[in-house]
C-alpha positions in Angstrom: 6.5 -98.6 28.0 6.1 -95.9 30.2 10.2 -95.0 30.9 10.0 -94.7 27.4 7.6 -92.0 27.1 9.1 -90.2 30.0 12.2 -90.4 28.1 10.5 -89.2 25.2 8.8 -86.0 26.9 12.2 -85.1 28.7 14.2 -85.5 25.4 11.6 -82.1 24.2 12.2 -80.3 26.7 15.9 -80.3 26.7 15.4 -79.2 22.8 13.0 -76.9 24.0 15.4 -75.1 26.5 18.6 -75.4 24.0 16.4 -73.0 21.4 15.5 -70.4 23.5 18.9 -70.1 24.3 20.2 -69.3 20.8 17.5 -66.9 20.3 18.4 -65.4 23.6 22.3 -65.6 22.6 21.3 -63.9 19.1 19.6 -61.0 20.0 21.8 -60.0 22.7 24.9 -60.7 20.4 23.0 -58.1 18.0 22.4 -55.4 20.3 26.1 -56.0 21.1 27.1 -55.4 18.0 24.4 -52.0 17.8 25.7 -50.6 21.2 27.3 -47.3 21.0 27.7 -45.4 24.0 25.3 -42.7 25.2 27.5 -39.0 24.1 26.4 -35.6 25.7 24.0 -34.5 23.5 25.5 -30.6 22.2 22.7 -28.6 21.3 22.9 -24.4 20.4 19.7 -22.4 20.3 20.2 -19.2 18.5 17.5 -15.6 18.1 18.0 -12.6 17.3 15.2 -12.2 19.9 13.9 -14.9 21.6 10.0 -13.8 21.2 6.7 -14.9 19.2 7.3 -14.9 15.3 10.7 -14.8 15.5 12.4 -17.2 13.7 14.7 -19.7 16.4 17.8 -21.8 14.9 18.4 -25.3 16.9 21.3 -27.0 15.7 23.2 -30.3 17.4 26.8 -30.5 17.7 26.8 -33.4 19.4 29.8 -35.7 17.7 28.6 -38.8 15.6 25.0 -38.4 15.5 23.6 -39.7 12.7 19.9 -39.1 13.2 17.7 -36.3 15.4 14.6 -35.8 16.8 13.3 -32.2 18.1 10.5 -31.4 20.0 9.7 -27.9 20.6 7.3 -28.4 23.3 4.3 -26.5 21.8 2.4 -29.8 20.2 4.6 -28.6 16.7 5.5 -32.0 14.4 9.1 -33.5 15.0 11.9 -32.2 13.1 14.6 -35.0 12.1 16.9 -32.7 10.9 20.4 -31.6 12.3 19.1 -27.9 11.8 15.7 -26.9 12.5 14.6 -23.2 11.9 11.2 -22.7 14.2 8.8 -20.3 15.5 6.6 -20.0 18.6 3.1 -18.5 17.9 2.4 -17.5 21.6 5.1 -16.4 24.1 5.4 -18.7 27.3 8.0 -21.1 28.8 8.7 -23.9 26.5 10.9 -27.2 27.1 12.8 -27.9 24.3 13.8 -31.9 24.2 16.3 -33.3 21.5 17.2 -37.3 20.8 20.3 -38.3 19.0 20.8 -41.7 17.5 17.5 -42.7 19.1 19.0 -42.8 22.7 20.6 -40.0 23.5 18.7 -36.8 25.1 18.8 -33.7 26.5 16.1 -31.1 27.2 16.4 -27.3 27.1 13.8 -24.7 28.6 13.2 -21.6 26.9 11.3 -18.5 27.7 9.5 -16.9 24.3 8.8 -12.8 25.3 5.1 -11.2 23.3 5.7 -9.8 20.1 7.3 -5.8 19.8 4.7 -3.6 18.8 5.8 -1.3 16.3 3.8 2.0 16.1 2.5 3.1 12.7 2.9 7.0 12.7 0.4 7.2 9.8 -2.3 6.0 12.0 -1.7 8.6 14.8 -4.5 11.2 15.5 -3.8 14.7 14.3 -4.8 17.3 16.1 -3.8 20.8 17.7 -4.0 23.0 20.1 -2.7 26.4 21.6 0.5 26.4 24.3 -1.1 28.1 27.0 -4.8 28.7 28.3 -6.0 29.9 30.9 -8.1 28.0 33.7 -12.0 28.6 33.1 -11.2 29.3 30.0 -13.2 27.0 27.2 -10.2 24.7 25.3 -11.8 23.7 22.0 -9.9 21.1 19.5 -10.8 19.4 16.7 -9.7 16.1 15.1 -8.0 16.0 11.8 -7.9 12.6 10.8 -9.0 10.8 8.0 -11.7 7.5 8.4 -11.6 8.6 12.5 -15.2 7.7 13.1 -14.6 7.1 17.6 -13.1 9.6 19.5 -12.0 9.6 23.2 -10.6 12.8 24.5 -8.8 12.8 27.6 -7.8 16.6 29.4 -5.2 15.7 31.8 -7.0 16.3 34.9 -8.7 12.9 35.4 -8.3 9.5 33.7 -12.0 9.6 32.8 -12.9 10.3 29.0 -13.9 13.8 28.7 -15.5 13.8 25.5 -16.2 11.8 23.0 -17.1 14.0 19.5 -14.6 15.2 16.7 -14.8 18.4 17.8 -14.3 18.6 22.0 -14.8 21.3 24.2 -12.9 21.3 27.7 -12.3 24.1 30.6 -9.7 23.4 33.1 -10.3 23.9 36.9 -6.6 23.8 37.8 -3.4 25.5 36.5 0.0 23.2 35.8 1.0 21.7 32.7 -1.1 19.2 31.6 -1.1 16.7 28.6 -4.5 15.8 26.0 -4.9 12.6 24.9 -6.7 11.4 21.9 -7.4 7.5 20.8 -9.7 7.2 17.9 -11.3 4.0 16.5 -10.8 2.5 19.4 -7.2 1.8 18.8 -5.2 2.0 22.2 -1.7 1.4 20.5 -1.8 4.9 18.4 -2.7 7.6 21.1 -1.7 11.1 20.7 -0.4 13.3 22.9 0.2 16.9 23.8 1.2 19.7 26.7 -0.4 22.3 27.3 0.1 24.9 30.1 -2.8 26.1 32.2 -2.2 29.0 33.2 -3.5 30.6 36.9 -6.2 33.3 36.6 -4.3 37.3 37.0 -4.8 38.7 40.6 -6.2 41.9 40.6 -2.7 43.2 42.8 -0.2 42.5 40.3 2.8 44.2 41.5 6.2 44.0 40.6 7.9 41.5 42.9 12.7 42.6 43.0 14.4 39.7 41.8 16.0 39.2 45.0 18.3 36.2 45.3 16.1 33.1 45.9 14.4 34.7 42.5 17.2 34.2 40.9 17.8 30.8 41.9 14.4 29.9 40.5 14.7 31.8 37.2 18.2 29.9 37.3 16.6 26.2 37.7 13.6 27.0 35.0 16.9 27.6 32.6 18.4 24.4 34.0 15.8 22.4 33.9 13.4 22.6 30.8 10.8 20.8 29.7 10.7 22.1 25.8 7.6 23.9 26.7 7.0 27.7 27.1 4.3 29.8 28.7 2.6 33.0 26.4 5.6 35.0 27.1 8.0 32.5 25.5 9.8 31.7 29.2 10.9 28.1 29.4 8.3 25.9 32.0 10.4 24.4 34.9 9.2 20.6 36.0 9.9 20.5 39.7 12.7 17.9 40.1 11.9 14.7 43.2 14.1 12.5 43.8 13.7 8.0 44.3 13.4 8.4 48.1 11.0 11.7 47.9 9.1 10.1 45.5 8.4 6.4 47.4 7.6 9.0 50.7 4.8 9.7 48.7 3.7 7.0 47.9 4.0 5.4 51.5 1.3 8.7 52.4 -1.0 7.7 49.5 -1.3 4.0 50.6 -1.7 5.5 54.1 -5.1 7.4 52.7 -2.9 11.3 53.4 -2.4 11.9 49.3 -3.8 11.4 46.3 -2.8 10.7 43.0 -3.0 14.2 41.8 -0.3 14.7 44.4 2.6 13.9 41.3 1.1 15.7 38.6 3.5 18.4 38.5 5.9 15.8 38.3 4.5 13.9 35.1 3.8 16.9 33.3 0.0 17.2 33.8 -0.4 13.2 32.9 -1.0 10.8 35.9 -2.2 8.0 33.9 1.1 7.6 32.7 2.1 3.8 32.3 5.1 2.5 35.2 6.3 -1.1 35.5 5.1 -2.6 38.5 6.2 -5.7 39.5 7.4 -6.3 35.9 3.9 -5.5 35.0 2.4 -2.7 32.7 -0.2 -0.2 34.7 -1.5 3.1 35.0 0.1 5.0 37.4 -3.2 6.6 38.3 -4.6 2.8 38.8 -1.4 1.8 41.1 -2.5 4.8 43.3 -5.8 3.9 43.7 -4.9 0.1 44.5 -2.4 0.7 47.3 -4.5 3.1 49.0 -5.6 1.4 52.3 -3.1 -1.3 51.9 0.0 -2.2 53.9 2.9 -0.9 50.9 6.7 -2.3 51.2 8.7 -0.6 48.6 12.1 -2.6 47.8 13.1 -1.0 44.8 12.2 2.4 42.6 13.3 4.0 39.2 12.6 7.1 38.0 12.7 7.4 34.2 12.8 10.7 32.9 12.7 12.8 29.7 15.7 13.8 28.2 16.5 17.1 28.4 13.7 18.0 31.6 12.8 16.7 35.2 9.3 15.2 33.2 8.7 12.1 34.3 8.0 9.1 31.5 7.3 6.1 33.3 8.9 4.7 37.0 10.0 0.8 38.0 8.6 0.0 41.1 9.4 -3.3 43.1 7.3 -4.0 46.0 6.4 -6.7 48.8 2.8 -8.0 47.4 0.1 -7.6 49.9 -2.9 -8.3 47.4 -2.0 -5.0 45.5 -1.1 -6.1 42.0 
C-alpha cells in the first residue's frame, strides 16, 4: 500500500513539472513574437534661442516608432507624442531623455540661457543737463518724469549715490568727462545716462601757447578720435586711446595696491562703474578693482569694447586665473 502512494505522489509531480514548462514555453514564445530590435533612437531639438520662455520643438526621427515618451528633466508631465513643443521656466542644465516603443532610449543635455531683457524706452528717466561746467561750480538737474516718486543720482566721480531728491544739486572736484546717472523707482534695468565735461578752473596766466608740431598732432587725434561730445567752444573732446596690454598693466598695479580705480576714468568717459564681463560674469568695473586689490591677479585673456565712432570705453572681457577674486 505504500509503493502505491509513492507512485501516486511522484505521478503529481511529473504533472506538476510538465505545466510549468508550457507556461514557461508560452511566455517566452510571446515575447518572441513581440521582440523587435532596439533602433538608435533619432531625436532633433530645435529654438530659435535656447533660453527661459522660449518655446523648444523635440521631434523623433527615429524609423518605426510607434509610441514616445519625453521627459524634459524639470519634473514637467510626459509627453507621448512624436512632437512636443516645450518651455523651460528657469534657465539651467537640463537632461532631456526620450523612449521609443517602450525600450528604446536616448538622453540629451541641454543648457536653457536667462531670459533677454528688453528695455522699455518709455520707462527711462528724463532729464537734462548742460555740456560743460566748470569744477566748483554747483550742477543742479531736475527729473522730468512722470509717477518717479525714488530717485538715486549718481555724478560720475564715485559709485556712491549722491543724492537722492527730484531736484539734485552736485559740484565736481575734478575736471574730465564724466557721465550722471539716474535710476528712479528703484528700477535698475531703466538707468539714464549722460556726459558731461568738467571743465578745469582758468589760470590766471593764460597765454597764447604757437601751435608747434606736437600741437598739431594732438589737435589732429581730438579730430580723429571723437567722442560726439564738445567743450563750450564747440571743439570735439578726445578720449585718450590704451591699448589690451596697457590696459591689463594697469590692472596688474591696482591689484599690487600702486593705482586706483579712478586711474581709467579718462578712459570710460567719466564712468568707472561701468559693467565688464568677468569670468563670464556681470560686475562693476569699479567693484572688480576693489576685489583684486591685494590679491595675487593672473590675466589670460582681455577685450576692450569700445564705442563706435570714439576711443570710449563700453564694457571689457576679462579672463583671469581665480585666486578667491570673483
Amino acid at each position: 500500500m505504500n509503493k502505491q502512494k509513492s507512485k501516486h505522489l511522484d505521478k503529481n509531480v511529473i504533472y506538476l513539472f510538465l505545466i510549468a514548462f508550457l507556461i514557461s514555453a508560452s511566455v517566452l514564445a510571446y515575447r518572441y513574437t513581440k521582440y523587435a530590435p532596439c533602433q538608435d533612437v533619432v531625436l532633433s531639438i530645435n529654438a530659435r534661442e535656447f533660453r527661459q520662455d522660449e518655446l523648444i520643438k523635440f521631434k523623433d526621427n527615429t524609423e518605426n516608432a510607434n509610441s514616445w515618451a519625453w521627459d524634459f528633466g524639470d519634473d514637467s508631465e510626459i509627453s507621448t507624442n512624436k512632437e512636443a513643443l516645450h518651455f523651460y521656466k528657469n534657465p539651467g542644465e537640463y537632461t532631456v531623455k526620450l523612449i521609443v516603443n517602450n525600450i528604446c532610449e536616448t538622453t540629451k543635455t541641454i543648457t536653457i540661457k536667462e531670459k533677454l531683457f528688453v528695455i522699455d524706452s518709455t520707462k527711462l528717466p528724463i532729464f537734462k543737463i548742460p555740456r560743460t561746467i566748470k569744477v566748483g561750480e554747483i550742477l543742479i538737474v531736475e527729473d522730468e518724469t512722470n509717477n518717479a516718486s525714488t530717485w538715486e543720482w549718481r555724478f560720475g566721480e564715485t559709485a556712491e549715490v549722491n543724492d537722492t531728491n527730484r531736484i539734485a544739486e552736485y559740484a565736481y572736484k575734478e575736471a574730465g568727462l564724466k557721465t550722471i546717472s539716474l535710476i528712479i523707482n528703484g528700477d535698475v534695468n531703466h538707468i539714464a545716462e549722460k556726459r558731461i565735461m568738467v571743465l578745469a578752473l582758468e589760470e590766471e596766466d593764460d597765454d597764447i601757447t604757437p601751435i608747434t608740431g606736437t600741437n598739431r598732432n594732438i589737435r589732429d587725434n581730438i579730430k580723429a578720435n571723437p567722442t560726439g561730445e564738445s567743450d563750450s567752444d564747440g571743439n570735439l573732446i578726445a578720449v585718450p586711446l590704451i591699448n589690451e596690454s596697457q590696459f591689463k598693466n594697469k590692472l596688474m598695479l591696482i591689484s599690487q595696491n600702486k593705482l586706483t580705480a579712478n586711474t581709467f576714468s579718462e578712459y570710460f568717459c567719466g564712468n568707472i562703474n561701468k559693467t565688464v564681463i568677468v569670468n563670464g560674469k556681470e560686475v562693476s568695473f569699479l567693484l572688480f578693482c576693489e576685489k583684486i586689490r591685494g590679491k595675487r591677479l593672473k590675466i589670460k585673456q582681455l577685450t576692450i569694447y569700445r564705442e563706435e565712432g570714439s576711443n570710449c570705453i563700453k564694457s571689457v572681457g576679462i579672463k583671469h586665473s581665480r585666486f578667491g577674486i570673483l
